[in-house]
PASEBA-1860 file (N, C-alpha, C; in nm, 3 decimals):
! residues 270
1> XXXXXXXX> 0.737/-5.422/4.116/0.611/-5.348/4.108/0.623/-5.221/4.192 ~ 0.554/-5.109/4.122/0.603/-4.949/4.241/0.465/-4.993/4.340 ~ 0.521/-4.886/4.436/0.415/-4.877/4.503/0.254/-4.874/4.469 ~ 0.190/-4.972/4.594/0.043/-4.978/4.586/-0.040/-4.892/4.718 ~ -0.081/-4.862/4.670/-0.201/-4.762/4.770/-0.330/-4.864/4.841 ~ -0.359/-4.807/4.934/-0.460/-4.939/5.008/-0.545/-4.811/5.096 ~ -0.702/-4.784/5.066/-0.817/-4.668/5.143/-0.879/-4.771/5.182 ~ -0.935/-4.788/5.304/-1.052/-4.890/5.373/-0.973/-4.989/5.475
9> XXXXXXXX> -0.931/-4.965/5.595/-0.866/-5.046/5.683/-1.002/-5.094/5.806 ~ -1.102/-5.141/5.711/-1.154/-5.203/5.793/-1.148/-5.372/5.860 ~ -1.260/-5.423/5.890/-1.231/-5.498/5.980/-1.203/-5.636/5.845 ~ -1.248/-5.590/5.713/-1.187/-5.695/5.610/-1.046/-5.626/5.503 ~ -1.081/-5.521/5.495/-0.969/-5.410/5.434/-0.878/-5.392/5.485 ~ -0.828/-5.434/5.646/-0.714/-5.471/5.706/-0.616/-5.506/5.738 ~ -0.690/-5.665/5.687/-0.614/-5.784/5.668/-0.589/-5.826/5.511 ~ -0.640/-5.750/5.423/-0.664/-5.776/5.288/-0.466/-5.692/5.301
17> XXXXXXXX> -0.494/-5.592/5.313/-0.395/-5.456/5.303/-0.277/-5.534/5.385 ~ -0.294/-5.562/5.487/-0.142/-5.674/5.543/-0.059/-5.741/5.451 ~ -0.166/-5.804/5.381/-0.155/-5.939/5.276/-0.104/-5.915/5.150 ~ -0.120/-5.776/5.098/-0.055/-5.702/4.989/0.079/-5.705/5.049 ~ 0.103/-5.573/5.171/0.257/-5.507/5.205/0.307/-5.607/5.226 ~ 0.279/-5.724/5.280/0.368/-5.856/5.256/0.472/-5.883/5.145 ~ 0.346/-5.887/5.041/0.443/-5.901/4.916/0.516/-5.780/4.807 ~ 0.435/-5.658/4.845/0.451/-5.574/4.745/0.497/-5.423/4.836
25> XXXXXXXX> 0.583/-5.351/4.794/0.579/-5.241/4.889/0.454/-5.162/4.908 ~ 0.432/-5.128/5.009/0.260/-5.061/5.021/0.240/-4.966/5.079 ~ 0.155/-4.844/5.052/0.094/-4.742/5.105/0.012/-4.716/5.165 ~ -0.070/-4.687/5.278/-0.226/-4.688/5.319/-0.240/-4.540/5.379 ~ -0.362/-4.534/5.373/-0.394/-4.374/5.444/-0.541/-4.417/5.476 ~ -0.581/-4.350/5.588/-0.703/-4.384/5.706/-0.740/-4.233/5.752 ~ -0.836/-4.213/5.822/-0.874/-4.053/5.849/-0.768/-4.125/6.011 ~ -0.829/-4.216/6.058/-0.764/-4.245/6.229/-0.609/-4.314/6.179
33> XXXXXXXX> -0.512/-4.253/6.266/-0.395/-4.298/6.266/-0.409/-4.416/6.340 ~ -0.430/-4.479/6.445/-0.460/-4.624/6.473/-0.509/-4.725/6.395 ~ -0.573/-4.658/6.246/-0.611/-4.788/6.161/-0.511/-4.759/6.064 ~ -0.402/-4.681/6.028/-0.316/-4.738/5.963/-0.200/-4.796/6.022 ~ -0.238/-4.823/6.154/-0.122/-4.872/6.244/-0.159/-4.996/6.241 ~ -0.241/-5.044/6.180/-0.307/-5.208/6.178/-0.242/-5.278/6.071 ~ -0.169/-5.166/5.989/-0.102/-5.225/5.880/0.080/-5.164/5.884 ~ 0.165/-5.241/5.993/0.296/-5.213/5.997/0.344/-5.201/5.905
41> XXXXXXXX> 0.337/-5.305/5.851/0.470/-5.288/5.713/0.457/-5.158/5.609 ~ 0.354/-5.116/5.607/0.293/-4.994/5.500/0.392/-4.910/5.498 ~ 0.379/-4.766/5.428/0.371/-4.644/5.464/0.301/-4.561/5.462 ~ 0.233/-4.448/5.525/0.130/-4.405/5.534/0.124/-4.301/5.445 ~ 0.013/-4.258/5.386/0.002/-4.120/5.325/-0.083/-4.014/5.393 ~ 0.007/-3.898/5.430/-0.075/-3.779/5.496/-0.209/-3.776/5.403 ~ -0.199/-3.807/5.291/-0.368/-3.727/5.235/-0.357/-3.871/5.106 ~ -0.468/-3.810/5.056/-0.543/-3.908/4.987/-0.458/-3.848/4.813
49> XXXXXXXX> -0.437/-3.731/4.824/-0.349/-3.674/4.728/-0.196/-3.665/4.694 ~ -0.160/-3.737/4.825/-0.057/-3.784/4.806/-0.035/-3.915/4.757 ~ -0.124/-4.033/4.826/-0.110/-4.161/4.744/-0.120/-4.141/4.623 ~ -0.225/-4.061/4.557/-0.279/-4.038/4.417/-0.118/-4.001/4.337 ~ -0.019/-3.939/4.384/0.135/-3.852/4.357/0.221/-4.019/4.351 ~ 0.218/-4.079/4.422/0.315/-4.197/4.517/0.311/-4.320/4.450 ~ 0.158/-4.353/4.390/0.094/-4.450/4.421/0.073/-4.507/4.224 ~ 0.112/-4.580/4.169/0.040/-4.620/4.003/-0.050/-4.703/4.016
57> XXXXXXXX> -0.105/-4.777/4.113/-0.222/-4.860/4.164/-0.252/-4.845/4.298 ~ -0.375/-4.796/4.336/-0.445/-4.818/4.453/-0.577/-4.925/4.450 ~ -0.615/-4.941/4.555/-0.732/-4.988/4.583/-0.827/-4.971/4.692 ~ -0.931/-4.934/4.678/-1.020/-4.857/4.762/-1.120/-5.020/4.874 ~ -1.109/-4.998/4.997/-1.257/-5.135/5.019/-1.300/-5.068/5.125 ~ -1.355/-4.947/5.067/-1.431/-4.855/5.164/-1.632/-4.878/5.149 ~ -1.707/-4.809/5.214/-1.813/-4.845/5.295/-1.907/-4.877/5.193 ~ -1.940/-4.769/5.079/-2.044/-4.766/5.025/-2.013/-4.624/4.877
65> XXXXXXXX> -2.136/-4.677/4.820/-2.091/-4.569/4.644/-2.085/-4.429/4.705 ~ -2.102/-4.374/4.754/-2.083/-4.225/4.784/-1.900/-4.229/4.831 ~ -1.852/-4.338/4.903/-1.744/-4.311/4.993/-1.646/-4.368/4.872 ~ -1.697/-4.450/4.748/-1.617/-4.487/4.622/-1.581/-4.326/4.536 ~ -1.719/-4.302/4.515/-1.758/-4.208/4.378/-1.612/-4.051/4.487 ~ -1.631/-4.062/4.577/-1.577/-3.943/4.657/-1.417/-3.914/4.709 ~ -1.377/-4.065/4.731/-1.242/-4.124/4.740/-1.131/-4.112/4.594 ~ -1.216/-4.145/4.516/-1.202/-4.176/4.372/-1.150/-4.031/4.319
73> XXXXXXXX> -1.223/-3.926/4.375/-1.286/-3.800/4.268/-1.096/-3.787/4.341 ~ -1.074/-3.779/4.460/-0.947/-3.697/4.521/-0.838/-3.758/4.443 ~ -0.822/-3.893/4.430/-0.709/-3.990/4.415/-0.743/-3.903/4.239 ~ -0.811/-3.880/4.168/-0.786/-3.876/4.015/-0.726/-3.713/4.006 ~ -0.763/-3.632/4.085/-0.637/-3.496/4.037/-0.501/-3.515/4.092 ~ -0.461/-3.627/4.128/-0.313/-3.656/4.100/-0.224/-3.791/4.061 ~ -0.329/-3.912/4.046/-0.243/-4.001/4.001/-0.215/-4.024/3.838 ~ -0.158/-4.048/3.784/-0.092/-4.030/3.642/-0.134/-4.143/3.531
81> XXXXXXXX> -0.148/-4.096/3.432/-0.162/-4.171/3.358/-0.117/-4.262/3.303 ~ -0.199/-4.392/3.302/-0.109/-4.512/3.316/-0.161/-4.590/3.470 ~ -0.210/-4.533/3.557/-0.221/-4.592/3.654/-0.378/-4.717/3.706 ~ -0.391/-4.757/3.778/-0.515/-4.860/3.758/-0.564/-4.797/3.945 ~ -0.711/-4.780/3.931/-0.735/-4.810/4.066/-0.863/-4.913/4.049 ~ -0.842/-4.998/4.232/-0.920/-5.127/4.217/-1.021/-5.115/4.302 ~ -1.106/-5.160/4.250/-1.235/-5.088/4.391/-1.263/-5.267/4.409 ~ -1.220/-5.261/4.573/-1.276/-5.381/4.633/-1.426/-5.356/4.698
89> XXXXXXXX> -1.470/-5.267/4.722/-1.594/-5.215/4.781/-1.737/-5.290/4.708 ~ -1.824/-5.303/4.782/-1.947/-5.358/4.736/-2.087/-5.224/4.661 ~ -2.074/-5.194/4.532/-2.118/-5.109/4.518/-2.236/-5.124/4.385 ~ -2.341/-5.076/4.324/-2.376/-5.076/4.223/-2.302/-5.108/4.055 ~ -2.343/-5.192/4.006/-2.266/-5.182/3.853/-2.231/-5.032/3.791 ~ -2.336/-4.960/3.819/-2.355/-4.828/3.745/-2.257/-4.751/3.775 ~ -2.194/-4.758/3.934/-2.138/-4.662/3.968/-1.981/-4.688/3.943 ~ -1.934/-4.877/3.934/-1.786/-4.902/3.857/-1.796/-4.846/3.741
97> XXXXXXXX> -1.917/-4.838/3.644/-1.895/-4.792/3.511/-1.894/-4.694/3.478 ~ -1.931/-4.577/3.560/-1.952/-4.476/3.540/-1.811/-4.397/3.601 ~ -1.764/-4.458/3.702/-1.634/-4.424/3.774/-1.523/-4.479/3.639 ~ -1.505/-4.561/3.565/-1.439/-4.615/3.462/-1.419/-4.525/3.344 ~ -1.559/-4.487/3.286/-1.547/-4.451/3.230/-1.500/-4.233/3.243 ~ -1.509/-4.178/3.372/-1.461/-4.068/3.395/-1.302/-4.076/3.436 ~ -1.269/-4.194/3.491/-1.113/-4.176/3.493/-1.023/-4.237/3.390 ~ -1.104/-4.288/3.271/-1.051/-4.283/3.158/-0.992/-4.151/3.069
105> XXXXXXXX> -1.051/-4.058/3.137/-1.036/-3.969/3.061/-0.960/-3.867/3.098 ~ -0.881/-3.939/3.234/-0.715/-3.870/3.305/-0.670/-4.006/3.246 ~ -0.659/-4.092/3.173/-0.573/-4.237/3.129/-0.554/-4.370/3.219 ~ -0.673/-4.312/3.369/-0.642/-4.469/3.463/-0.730/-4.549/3.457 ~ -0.743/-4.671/3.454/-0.834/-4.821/3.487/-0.878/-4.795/3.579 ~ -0.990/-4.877/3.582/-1.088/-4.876/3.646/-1.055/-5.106/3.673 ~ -1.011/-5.150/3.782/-1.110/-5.292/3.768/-1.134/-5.305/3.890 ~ -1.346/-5.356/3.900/-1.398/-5.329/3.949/-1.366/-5.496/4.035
113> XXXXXXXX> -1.373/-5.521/4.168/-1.282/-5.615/4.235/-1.351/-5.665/4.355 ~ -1.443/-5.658/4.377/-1.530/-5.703/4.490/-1.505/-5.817/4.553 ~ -1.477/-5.825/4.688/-1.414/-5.936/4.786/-1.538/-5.988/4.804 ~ -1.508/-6.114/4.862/-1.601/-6.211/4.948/-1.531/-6.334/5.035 ~ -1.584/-6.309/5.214/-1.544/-6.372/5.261/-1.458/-6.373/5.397 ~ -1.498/-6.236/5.415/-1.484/-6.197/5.585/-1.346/-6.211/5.608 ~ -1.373/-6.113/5.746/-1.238/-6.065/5.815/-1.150/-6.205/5.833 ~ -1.204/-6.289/5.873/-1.090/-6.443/5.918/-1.034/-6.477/5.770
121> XXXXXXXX> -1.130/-6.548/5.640/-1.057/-6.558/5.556/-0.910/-6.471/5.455 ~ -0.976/-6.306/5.517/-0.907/-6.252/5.458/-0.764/-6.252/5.495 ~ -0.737/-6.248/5.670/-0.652/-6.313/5.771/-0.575/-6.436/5.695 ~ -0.622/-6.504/5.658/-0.551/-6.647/5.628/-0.527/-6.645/5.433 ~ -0.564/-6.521/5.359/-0.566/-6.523/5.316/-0.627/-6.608/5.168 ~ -0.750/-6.595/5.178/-0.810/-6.679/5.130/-0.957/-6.661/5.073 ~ -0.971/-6.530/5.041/-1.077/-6.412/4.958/-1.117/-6.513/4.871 ~ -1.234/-6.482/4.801/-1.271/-6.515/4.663/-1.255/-6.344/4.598
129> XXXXXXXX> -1.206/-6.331/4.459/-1.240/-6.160/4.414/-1.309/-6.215/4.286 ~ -1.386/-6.124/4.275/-1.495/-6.115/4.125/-1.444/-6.008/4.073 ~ -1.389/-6.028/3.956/-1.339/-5.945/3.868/-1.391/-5.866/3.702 ~ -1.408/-5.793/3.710/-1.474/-5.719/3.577/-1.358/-5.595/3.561 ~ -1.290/-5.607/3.427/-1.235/-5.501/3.359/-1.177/-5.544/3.220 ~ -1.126/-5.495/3.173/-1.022/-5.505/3.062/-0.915/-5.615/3.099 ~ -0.913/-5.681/2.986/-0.846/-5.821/3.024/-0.730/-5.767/3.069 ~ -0.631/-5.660/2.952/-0.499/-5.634/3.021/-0.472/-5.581/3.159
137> XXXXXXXX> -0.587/-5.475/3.205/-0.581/-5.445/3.354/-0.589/-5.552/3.461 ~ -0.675/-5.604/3.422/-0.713/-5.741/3.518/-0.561/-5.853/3.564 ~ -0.466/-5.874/3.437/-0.380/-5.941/3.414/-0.274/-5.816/3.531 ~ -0.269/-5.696/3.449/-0.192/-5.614/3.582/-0.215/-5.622/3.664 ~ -0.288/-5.661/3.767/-0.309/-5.625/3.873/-0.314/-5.772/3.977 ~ -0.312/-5.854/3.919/-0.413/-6.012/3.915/-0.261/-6.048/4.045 ~ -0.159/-5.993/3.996/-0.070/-6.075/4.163/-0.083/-6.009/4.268 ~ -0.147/-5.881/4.260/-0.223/-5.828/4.390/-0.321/-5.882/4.428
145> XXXXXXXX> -0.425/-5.925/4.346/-0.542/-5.982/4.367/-0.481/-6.151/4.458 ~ -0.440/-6.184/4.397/-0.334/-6.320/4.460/-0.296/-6.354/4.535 ~ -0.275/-6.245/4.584/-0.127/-6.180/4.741/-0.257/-6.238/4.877 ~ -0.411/-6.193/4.835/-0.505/-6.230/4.966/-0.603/-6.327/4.901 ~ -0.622/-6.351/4.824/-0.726/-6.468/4.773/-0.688/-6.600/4.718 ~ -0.766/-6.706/4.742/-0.745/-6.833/4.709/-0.809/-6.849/4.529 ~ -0.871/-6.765/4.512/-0.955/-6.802/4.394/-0.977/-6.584/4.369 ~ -0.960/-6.630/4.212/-0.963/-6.473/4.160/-1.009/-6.501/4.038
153> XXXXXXXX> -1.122/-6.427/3.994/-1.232/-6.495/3.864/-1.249/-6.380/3.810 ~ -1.218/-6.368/3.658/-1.219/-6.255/3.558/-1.359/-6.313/3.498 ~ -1.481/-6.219/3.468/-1.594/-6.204/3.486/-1.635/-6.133/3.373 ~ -1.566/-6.058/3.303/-1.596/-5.974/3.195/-1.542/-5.831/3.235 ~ -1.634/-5.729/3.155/-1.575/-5.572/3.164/-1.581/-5.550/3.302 ~ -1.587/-5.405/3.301/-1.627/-5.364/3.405/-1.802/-5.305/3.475 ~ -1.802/-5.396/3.568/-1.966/-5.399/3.639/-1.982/-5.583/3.643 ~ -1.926/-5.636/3.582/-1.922/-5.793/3.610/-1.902/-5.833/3.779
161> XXXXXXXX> -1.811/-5.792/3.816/-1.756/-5.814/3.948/-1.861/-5.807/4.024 ~ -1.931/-5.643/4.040/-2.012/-5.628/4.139/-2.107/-5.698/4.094 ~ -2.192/-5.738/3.972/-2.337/-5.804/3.982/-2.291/-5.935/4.046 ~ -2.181/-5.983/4.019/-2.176/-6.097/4.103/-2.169/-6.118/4.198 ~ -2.141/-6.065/4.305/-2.117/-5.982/4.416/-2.192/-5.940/4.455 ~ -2.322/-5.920/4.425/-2.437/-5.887/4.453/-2.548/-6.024/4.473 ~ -2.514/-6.074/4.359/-2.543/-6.261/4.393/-2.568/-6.309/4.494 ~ -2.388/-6.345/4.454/-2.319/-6.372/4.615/-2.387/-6.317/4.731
169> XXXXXXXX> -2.379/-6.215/4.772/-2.474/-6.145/4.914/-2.614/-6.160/4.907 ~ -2.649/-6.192/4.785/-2.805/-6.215/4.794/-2.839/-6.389/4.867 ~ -2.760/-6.450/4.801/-2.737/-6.594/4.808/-2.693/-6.596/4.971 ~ -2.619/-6.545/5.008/-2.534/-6.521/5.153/-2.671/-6.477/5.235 ~ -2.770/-6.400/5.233/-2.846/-6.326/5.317/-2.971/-6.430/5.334 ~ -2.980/-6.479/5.253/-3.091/-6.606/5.174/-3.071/-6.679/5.278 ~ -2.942/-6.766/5.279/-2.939/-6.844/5.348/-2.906/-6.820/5.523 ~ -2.881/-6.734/5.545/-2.879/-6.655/5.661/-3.010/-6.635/5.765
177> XXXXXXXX> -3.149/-6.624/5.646/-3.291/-6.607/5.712/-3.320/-6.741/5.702 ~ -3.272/-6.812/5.633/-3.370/-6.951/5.666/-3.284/-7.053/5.762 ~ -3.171/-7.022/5.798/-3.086/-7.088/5.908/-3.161/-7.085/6.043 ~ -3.178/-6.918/6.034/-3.231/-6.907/6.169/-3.365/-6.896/6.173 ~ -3.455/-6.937/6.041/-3.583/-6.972/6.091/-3.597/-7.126/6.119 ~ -3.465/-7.187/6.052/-3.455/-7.363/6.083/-3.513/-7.344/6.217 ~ -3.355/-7.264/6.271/-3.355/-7.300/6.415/-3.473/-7.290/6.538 ~ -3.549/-7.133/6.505/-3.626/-7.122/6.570/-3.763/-7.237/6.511
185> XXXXXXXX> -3.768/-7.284/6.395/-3.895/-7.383/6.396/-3.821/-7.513/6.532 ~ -3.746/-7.576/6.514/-3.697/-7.697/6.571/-3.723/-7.649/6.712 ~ -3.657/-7.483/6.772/-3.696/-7.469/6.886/-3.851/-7.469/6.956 ~ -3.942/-7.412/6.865/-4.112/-7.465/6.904/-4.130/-7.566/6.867 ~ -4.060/-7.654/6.801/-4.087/-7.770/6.830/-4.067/-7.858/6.920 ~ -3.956/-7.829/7.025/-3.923/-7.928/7.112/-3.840/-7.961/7.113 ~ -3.744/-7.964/6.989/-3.589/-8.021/6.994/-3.500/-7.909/6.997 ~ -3.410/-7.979/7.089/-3.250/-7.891/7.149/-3.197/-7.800/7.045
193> XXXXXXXX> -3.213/-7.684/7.064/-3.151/-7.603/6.992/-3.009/-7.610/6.973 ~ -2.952/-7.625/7.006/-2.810/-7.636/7.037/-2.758/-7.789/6.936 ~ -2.868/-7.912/6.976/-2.832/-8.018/6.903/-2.891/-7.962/6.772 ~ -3.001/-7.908/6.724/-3.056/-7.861/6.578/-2.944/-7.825/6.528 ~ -2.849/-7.715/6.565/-2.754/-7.640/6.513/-2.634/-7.764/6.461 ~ -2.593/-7.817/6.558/-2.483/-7.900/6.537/-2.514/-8.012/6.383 ~ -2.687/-8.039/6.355/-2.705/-8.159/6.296/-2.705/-8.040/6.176 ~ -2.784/-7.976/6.170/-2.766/-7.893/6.090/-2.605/-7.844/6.019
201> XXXXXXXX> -2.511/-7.797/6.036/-2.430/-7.768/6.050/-2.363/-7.879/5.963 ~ -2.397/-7.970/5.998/-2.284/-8.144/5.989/-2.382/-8.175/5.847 ~ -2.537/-8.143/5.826/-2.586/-8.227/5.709/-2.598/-8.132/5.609 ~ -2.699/-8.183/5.532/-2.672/-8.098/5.380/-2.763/-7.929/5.405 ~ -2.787/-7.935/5.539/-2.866/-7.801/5.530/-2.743/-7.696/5.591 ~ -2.660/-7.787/5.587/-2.490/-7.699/5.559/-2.505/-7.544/5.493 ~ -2.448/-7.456/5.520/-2.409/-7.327/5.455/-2.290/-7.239/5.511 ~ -2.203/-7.146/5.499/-2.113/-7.072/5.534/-2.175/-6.998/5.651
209> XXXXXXXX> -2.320/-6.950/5.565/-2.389/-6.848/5.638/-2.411/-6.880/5.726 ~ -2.483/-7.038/5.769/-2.546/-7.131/5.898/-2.440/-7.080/5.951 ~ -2.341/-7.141/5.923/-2.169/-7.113/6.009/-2.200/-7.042/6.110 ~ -2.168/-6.883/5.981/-2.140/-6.783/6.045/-2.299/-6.760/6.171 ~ -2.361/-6.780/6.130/-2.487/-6.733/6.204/-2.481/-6.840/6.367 ~ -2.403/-6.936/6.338/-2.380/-7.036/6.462/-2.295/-6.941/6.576 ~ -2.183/-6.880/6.469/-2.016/-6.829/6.545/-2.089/-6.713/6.595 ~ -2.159/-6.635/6.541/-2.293/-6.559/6.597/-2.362/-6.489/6.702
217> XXXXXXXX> -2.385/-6.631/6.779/-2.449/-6.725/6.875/-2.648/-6.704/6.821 ~ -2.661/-6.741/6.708/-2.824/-6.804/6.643/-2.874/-6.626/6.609 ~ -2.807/-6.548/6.660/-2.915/-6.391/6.616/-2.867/-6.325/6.447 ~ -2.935/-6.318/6.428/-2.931/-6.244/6.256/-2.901/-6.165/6.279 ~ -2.936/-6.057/6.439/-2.872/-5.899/6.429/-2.761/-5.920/6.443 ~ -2.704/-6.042/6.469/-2.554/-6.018/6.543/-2.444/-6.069/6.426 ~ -2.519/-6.070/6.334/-2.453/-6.154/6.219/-2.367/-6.016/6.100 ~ -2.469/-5.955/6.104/-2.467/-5.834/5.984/-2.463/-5.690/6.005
225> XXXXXXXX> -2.404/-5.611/5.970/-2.464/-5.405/5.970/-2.577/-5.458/5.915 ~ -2.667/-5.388/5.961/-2.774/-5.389/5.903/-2.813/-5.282/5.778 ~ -2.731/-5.131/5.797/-2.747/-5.041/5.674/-2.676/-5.114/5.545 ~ -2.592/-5.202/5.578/-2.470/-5.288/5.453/-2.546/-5.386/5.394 ~ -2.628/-5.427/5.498/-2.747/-5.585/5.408/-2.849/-5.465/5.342 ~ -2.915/-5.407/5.384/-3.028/-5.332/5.313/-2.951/-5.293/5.202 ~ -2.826/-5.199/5.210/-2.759/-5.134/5.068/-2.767/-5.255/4.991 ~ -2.700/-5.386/5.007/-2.649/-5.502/4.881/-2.797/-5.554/4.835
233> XXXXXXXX> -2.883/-5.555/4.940/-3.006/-5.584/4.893/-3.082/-5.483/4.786 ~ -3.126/-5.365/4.851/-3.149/-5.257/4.720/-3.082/-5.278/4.597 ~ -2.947/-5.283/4.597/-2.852/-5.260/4.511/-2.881/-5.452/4.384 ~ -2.894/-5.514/4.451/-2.978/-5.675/4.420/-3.059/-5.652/4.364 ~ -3.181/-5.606/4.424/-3.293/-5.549/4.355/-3.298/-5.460/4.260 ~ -3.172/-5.391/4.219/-3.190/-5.270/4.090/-3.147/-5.357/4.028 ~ -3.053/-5.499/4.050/-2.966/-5.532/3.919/-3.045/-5.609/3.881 ~ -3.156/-5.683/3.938/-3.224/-5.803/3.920/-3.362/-5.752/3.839
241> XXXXXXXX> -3.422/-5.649/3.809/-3.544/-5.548/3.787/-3.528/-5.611/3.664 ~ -3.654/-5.677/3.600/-3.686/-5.735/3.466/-3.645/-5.867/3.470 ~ -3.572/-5.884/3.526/-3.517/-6.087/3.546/-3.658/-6.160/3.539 ~ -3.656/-6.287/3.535/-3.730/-6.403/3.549/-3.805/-6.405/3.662 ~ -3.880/-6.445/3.674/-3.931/-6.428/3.835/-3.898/-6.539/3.957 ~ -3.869/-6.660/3.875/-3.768/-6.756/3.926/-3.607/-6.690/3.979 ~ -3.541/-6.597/3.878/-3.440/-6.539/3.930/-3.434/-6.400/4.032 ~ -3.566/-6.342/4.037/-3.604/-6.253/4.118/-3.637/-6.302/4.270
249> XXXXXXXX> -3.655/-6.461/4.252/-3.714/-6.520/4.394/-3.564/-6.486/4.476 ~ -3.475/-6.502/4.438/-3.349/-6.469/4.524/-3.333/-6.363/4.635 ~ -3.395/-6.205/4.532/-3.407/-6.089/4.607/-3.577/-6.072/4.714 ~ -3.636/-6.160/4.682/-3.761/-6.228/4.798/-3.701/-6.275/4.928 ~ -3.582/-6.323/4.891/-3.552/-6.452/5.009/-3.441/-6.353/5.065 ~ -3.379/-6.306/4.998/-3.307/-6.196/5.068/-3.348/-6.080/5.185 ~ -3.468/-6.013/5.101/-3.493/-5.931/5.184/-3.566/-5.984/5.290 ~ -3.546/-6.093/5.328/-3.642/-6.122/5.454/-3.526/-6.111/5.599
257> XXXXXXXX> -3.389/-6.166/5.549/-3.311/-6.049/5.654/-3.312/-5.919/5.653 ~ -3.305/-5.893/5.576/-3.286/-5.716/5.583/-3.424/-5.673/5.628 ~ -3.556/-5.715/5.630/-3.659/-5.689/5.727/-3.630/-5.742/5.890 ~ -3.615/-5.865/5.874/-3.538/-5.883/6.010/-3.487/-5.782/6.092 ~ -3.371/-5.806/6.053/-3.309/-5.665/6.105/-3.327/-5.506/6.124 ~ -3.404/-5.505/6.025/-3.485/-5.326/5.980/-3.561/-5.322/6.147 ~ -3.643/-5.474/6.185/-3.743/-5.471/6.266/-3.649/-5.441/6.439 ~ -3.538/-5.574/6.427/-3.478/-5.549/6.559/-3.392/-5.429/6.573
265> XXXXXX> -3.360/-5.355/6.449/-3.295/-5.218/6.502/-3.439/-5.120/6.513 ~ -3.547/-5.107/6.477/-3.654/-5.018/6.528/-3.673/-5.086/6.695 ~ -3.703/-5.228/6.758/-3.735/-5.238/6.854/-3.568/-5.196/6.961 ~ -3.450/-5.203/6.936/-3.320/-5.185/7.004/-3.394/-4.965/7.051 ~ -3.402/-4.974/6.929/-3.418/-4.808/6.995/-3.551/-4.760/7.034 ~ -3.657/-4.827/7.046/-3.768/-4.780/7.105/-3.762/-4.741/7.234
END
């Protein structure tokens, strides 16, 4: 396989990007030279126009649709036709399809690739990816997808990935506000916070999120960015607009973190 390109060395795009140059020879480029130093085995690209020259597959798991739609625009006046880029990033359907369908028309793929499952799993290698594109792209690309995930699910075209992925974080945030309203009911009630967590944790009011919200230590601010839950939430709420109202209860239960948090970052800076 030629070289793969890797934009987003964050604190999950990191270890994702390790987990590739492992198996595949690899490229990365970062604005800070210390975050492509997080990925030894690589090689680096002075510019984003050079991977685009270097590179017949990249993959982007940068912040948000402006830092996709913008990353994207540089990498397409030089990578060649024939080439696939993979957006691991958490972004709107509209904006994989609309990015798909404009770099179709230099000859590259678009599959839209959305991770789930934090910096540790990605470490141990062990992602879930939601996948939406063209079966044959998907199939190209699918032993990259491999290289960091335990489970890799072809979903349909492209924009499949992210609505699911949007789910997912809705489902993830859901259970995130009612963990820690468990906790704080049990705490006015009288029982040990500390034992709530553990029984919790151990019975069926089990979740990843409880988990994470335990490893934590019980605060929702300390769990999430808070501009990243509001974006997946908005972004929830555009995909969900006309649904059932049973399937809309999701983006209800969601946004009650992302108020959460909206509230303790207004009181942090008062």
């Amino acid at each position: 396989m030629s070289m793969i390109g890797f934009i987003g060395l964050g604190n999950q795009g990191a270890p994702i990007a390790r987990r590739i140059a492992a198996r595949f020879p690899t490229m990365v480029w970062a604005r800070r030279a210390e975050a492509c130093a997080q990925v030894p085995q690589a090689a680096v690209a002075a510019t984003v126009a050079e991977m685009g020259r270097q590179c017949t597959t990249v993959a982007l798991c940068v912040r948000n649709d402006d830092d996709v739609k913008g990353v994207a625009a540089k990498l397409a006046e030089t990578m060649p036709p024939g080439g696939i880029l993979i957006v691991h990033s958490t972004v709107l359907p509209e904006t994989v399809i609309e990015l798909a369908e404009t770099m179709a028309k230099r000859g590259i793929a678009v599959v839209d690739a959305p991770v789930s499952g934090g910096p540790d799993r990605a470490e141990l290698g062990e992602m879930v990816v939601l996948a939406g594109a063209r079966r044959a792209d998907f199939d190209a690309v699918r032993p990259i997808l491999e290289s960091f995930a335990k489970l890799v699910e072809h979903l349909g075209d492209v924009g499949a990935g992210q609505r699911m992925k949007l789910i997912n974080n809705g489902l993830f945030f859901a259970n995130a506000a009612g963990g820690a309203a468990a906790i704080a009911l049990a705490g006015e009630l009288g029982i040990d916070v500390a034992a709530a967590s553990r029984i919790l944790s151990a019975g069926t009011g089990q979740s990843t999120a409880f988990d994470m919200l335990n490893i934590a230590g019980g605060g929702l601010e300390r769990l999430a960015d808070s501009a990243l839950v509001r974006k997946d939430i908005d972004h929830l709420a555009d995909i969900a607009a006309g649904a059932s109202p049973a399937a809309t209860m999701l983006v209800e239960f969601a946004r009650r973190l992302g108020d959460h948090l909206h509230e303790h970052k207004k009181l942090a800076q008062a």
